[in-house]
N, C-alpha and C positions, 0 to 999 in steps of 0.2 A: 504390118503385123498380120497372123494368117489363127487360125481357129486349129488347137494341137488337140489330140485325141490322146492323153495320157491312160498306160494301162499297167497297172502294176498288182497283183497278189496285195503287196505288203501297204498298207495304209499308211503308215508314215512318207515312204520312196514318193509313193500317186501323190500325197498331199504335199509333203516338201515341193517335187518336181510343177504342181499345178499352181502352186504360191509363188515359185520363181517366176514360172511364164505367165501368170499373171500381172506380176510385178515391170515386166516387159513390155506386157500392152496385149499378149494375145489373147484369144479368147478361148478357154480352156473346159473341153470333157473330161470327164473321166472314168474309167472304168474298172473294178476288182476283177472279173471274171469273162471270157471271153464270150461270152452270151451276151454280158452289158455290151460290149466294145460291138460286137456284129451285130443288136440290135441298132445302136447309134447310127453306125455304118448304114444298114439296110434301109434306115427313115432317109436315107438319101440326105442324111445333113451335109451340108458343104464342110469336107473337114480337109484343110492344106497340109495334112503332117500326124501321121501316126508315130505315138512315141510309146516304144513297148519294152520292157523286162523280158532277152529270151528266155530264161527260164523260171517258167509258175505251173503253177497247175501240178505240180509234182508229175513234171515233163520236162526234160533239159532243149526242149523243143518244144515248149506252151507257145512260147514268143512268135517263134518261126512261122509254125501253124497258122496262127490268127493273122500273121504277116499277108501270108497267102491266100487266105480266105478274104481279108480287106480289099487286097488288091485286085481279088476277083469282082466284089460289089465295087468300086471305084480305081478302073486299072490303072488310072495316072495318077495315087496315092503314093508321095514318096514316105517313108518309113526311116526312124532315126532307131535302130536296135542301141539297148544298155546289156550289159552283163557284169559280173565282178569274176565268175569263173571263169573266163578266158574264150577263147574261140580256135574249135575244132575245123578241120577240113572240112569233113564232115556237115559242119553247121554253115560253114562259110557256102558252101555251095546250094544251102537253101535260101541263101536272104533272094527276098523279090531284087527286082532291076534295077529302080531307082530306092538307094539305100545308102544311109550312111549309119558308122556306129560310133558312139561315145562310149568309151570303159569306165569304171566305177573304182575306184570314188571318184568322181566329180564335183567342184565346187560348180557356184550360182552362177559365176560367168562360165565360166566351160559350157553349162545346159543353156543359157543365151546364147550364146555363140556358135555352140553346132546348130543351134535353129533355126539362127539369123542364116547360116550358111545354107543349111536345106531349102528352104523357104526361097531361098535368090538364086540355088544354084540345082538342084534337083526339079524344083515344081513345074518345071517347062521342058522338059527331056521329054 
């Protein structure tokens, strides 16, 4: 089990998705605004798994940003990107290195699952 940095605008999404992985066994941040999330970051907490909404902030690129800005304060931070609006060239060519995405809607295992996946198969690249 590894410590996920959930980040979502919408309270329900953050709370739903930190009750799942809770429910999993990880140890769960969270953050609404991208200030919370790079504060967290910057304390240097051990976090195996940033899980972000690209689009917040009334930025179809909130996500991305914070993406990069994470991986700058901890560059072996792999990133699990959500969306429901789809994925642009454009945006694909911003996700950091090690990354993986889940589309939306997602049930409870799907968000376990791509975790489980990141966690055993990104965190070491």
């Amino acid at each position: 089990m590894g410590v996920v940095l959930v980040v979502d605008e919408a309270e329900y999404e953050r709370t739903l998705s930190a009750s799942i992985l809770l429910g999993a066994g990880h140890q769960v941040l969270s953050a609404e605004t991208e200030d919370q999330a790079l504060t967290v970051l910057d304390q240097r907490t051990p976090i195996d798994l940033l899980f972000t909404e690209i689009s917040m902030w009334n930025n179809v690129h909130g996500g991305l940003v914070l993406a990069e800005r994470a991986v700058s304060l901890q560059p072996k931070l792999p990133v699990l990107y959500t969306t429901g609006r789809g994925i642009t060239v454009e945006m694909r060519n911003l996700f950091v290195p090690r990354f993986a995405f889940l589309g939306k809607p997602y049930g409870p295992q799907d968000l376990r699952k791509a975790v489980a996946n990141v966690l055993t198969s990104l965190r070491y690249l």
